[in-house]
C-alpha positions as a Markdown table, in Angstrom:
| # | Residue | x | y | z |
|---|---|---|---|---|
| 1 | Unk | 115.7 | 98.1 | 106.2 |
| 2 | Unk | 118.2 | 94.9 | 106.0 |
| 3 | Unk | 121.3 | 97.0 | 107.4 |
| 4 | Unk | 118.5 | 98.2 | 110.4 |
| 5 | Unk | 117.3 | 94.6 | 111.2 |
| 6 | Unk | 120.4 | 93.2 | 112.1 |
| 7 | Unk | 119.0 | 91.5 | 115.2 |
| 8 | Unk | 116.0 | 90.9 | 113.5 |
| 9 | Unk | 116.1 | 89.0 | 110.4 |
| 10 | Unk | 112.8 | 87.5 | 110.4 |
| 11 | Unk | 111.5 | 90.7 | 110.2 |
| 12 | Unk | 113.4 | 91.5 | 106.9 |
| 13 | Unk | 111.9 | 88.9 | 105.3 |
| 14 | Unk | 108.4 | 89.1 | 106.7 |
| 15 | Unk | 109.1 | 92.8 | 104.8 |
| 16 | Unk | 110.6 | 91.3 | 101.6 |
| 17 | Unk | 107.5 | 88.6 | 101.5 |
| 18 | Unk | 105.0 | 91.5 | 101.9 |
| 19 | Unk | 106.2 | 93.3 | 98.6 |
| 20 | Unk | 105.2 | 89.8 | 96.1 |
| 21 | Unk | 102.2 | 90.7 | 94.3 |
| 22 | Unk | 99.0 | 89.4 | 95.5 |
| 23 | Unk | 97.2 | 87.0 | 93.3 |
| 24 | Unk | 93.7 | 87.6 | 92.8 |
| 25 | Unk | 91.5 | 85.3 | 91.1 |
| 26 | Unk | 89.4 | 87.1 | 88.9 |
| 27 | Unk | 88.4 | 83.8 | 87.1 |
| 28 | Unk | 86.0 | 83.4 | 90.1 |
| 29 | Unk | 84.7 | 87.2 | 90.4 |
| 30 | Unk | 83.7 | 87.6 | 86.6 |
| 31 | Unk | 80.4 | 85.6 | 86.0 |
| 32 | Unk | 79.6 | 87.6 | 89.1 |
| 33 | Unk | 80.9 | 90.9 | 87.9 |
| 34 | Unk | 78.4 | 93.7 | 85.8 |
| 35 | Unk | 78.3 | 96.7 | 84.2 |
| 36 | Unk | 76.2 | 98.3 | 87.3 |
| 37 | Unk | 78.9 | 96.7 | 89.5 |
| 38 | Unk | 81.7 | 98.1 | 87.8 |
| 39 | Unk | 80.0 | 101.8 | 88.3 |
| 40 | Unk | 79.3 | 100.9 | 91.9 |
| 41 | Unk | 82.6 | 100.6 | 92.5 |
| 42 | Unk | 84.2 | 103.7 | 90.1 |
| 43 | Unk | 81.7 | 105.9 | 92.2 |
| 44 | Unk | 82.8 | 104.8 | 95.2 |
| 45 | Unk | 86.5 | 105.3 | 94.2 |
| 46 | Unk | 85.4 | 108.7 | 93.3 |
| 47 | Unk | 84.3 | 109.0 | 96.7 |
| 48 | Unk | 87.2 | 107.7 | 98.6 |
| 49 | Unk | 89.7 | 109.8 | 96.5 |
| 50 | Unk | 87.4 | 113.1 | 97.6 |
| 51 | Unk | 87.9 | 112.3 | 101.7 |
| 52 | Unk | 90.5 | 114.8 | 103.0 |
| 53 | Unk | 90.7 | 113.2 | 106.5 |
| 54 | Unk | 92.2 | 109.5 | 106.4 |
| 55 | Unk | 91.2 | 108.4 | 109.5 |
| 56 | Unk | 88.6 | 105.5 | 110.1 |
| 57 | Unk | 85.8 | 107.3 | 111.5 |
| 58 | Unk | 86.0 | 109.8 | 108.6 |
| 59 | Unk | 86.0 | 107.0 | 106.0 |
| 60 | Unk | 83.4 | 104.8 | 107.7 |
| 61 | Unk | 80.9 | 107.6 | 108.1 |
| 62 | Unk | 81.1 | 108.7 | 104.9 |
| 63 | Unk | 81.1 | 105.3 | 103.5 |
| 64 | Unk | 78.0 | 104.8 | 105.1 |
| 65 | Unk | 76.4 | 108.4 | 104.3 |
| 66 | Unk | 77.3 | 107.5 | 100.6 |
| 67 | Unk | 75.9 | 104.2 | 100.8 |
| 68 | Unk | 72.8 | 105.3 | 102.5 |
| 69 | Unk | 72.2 | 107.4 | 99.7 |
| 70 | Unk | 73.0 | 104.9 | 97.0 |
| 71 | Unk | 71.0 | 101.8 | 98.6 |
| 72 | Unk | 67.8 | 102.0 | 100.3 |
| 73 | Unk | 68.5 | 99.9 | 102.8 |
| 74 | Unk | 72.4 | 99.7 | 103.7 |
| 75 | Unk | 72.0 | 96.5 | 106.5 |
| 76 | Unk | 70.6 | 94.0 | 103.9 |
| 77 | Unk | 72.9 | 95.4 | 101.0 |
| 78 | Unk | 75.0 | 92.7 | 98.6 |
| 79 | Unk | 76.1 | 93.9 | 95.5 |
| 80 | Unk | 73.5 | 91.4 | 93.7 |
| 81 | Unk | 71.1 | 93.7 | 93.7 |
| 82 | Unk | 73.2 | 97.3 | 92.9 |
């Protein structure tokens, strides 16, 4: 990408900058984090990984069909109560 960017450098960098590894702090997500959380979320992976159309209104709908299924009431949901 460096050798294409020769008129652009700033974008060359905004490129490098984007491959450092995101820090996440977990230290705040685990007293929240449970064992019906951590299913919550493999199932869903499960469901992501079974979508064979990438586009947003494929994922979104079947987010929300999954969702609706899982939760009785999808508008008020948090994970707090999963």
């Amino acid at each position: 990408m460096k050798d294409r960017c020769t008129l652009c450098p700033i974008l060359y960098s905004m490129q490098v900058s984007s491959l450092k590894p995101l820090h996440i702090d977990t230290d705040a997500v685990k007293p929240k984090w449970s064992e019906e959380k951590k299913h919550f979320f493999e199932e869903f992976i499960t469901k992501l990984a079974a979508i064979s159309s990438w586009d947003l209104h494929t994922i979104e709908n079947e987010f929300k069909n999954w969702l609706q299924k899982k939760i009785s009431n999808p508008v008020n949901c948090n994970l707090h109560g999963v």
